[in-house]
N, C-alpha and C positions, 0 to 999 in steps of 0.2 A: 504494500500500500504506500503509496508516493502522496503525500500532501502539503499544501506551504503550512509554514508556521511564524508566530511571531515573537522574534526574538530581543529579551529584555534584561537587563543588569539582573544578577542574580538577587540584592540589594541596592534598595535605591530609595533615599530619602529627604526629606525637605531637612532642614537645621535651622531650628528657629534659636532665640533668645530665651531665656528664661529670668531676666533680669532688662529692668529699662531702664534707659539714661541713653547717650552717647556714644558712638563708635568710636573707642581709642584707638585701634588698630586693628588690621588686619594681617596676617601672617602666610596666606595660598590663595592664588588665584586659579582659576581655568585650566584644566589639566593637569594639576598640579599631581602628585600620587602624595599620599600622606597615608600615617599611621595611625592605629588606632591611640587615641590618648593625645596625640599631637595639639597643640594650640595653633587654633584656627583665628581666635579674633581675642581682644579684649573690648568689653564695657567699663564706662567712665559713669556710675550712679553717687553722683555728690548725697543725694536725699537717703540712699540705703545706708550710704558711708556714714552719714551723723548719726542718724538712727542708731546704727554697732556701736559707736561712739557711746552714743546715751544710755544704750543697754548696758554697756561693761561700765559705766559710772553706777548707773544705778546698781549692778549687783555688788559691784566695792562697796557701796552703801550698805546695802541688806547681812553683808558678810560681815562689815565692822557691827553691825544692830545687833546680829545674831552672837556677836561674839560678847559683848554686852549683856546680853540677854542672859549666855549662857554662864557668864560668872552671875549673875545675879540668882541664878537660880540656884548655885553650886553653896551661895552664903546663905542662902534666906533655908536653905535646907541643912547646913551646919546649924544655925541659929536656931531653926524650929526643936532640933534633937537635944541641946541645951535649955529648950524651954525662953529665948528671950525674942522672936518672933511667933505670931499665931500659924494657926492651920492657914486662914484663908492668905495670909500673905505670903506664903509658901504657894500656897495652892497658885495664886496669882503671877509669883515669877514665872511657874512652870507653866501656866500657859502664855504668857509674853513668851517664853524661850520656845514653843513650838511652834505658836504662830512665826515668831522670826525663823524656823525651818522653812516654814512653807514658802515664805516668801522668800526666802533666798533659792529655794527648789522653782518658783515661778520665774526668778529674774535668769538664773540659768538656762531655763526652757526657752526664755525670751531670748536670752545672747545667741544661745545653738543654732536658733532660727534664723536669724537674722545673721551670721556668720557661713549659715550654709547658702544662703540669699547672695552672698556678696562673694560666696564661691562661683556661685554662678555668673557670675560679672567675667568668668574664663570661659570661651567656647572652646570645648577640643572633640577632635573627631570621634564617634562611635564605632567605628569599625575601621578596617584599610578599606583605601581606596582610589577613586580621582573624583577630583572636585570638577562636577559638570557646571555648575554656575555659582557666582558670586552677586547678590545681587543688593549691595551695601559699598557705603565709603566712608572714610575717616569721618566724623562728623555727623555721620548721619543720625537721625532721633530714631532710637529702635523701642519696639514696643514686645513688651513681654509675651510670651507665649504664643497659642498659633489662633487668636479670635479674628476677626474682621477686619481689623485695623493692623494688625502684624504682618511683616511679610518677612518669608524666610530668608536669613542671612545667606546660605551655604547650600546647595544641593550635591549627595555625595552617592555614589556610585558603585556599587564590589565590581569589578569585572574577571574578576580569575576564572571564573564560573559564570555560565548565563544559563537562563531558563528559556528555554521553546517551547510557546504556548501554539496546542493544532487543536483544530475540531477536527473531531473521527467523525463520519457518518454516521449512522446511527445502527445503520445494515451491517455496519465493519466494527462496532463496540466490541462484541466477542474477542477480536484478536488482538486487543489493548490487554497488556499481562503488566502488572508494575514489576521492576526488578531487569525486564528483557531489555535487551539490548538495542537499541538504534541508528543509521544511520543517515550523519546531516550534511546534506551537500550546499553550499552558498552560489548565488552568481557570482561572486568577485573570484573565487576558485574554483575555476570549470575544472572538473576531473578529478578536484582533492575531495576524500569522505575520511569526515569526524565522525571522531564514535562519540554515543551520547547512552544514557539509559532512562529508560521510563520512571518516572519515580513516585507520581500520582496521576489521580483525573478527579472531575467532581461527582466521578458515581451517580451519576443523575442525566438524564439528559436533556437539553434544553427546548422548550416546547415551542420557540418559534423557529430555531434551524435545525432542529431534530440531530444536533449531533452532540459530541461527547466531548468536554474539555479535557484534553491529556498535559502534562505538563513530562518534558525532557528535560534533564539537565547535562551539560557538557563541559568541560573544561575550553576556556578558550584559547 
């Protein structure tokens, strides 16, 4: 059975921002081949940057409270066992000292946050690859994540491997086997055949072209 198919990156993805502010840099353009892990761009977010700022002031604050707190409740419980503080003022340190746990457990959660926010001010790559488009410049106002108003920085590529997508007939589904062997000839190489292997389909057939979606994968 001889049929076209259509062939696509075996991974292929947009690369948005997850942090807003301005484009500091760029590091690959257009063709570029990169690694996974590599930095592809940085973000300039002055507004996230104060923010981290304000969070680690504020938990210095909570940690010097708590640390107050916690002599105070270390004497008022000496004192109560001597008999020259009562219960409830005892009782009273030791809830000032847990409330200041809490809140120094809240302003951490706050810093984490906000420190993992300002990681993302790094864009690096996801996988290897080539970078099919760059569509950002020094400067530019990038908006976070992928809604309406975002557009993605980086479009990246796997090519080691591509996927051939074919519709089978529907009369020739039978002789679709995953696992079996195929081969794929291109026009640009008249007379060379890749080997490829079947690797799925959608098991279903589609009820307005009646045939089977296979999916081949190859080394390119």
């Amino acid at each position: 059975i001889v049929l076209p198919g259509n062939v696509q990156a075996f991974e292929d993805t947009p690369i948005y921002a997850r942090a807003s502010g301005y484009l500091k840099h760029w590091y690959f353009d257009i063709g570029a081949a990169v690694k996974r892990g590599d930095l592809l761009a940085e973000i300039e977010s002055p507004e996230l940057d104060q923010q981290a700022r304000q969070a680690r002031a504020d938990l210095a604050t909570a940690e010097a409270n708590l640390a107050v707190a916690e002599s105070n409740w270390k004497r008022s419980g000496a004192l109560f066992k001597n008999g020259w503080v009562s219960a409830q003022a005892r009782d009273t340190a030791l809830g000032a000292y847990n409330a200041a746990k809490t809140t120094v457990a809240s302003k951490q959660a706050d810093d984490q946050r906000l420190a993992q926010m300002q990681a993302y001010e790094k864009v690096y790559a996801p996988f290897d690859g080539i970078i099919t488009a760059r569509n950002t410049d020094i400067g530019a106002l990038i908006d976070a994540g992928a809604n309406a108003s975002a557009r993605a920085l980086f479009r990246l590529s796997s090519i080691k491997k591509v996927r051939i997508f074919i519709a089978v007939p529907e009369m020739d589904r039978r002789a679709v086997r995953t696992g079996a062997a195929a081969s794929v000839t291109l026009d640009e190489f008249p007379g060379t055949v890749f080997p490829g292997k079947v690797v799925r389909n959608t098991n279903a057939i589609d009820p307005v072209s009646r045939t089977l979606t296979v999916e081949i994968d190859a080394d390119n």
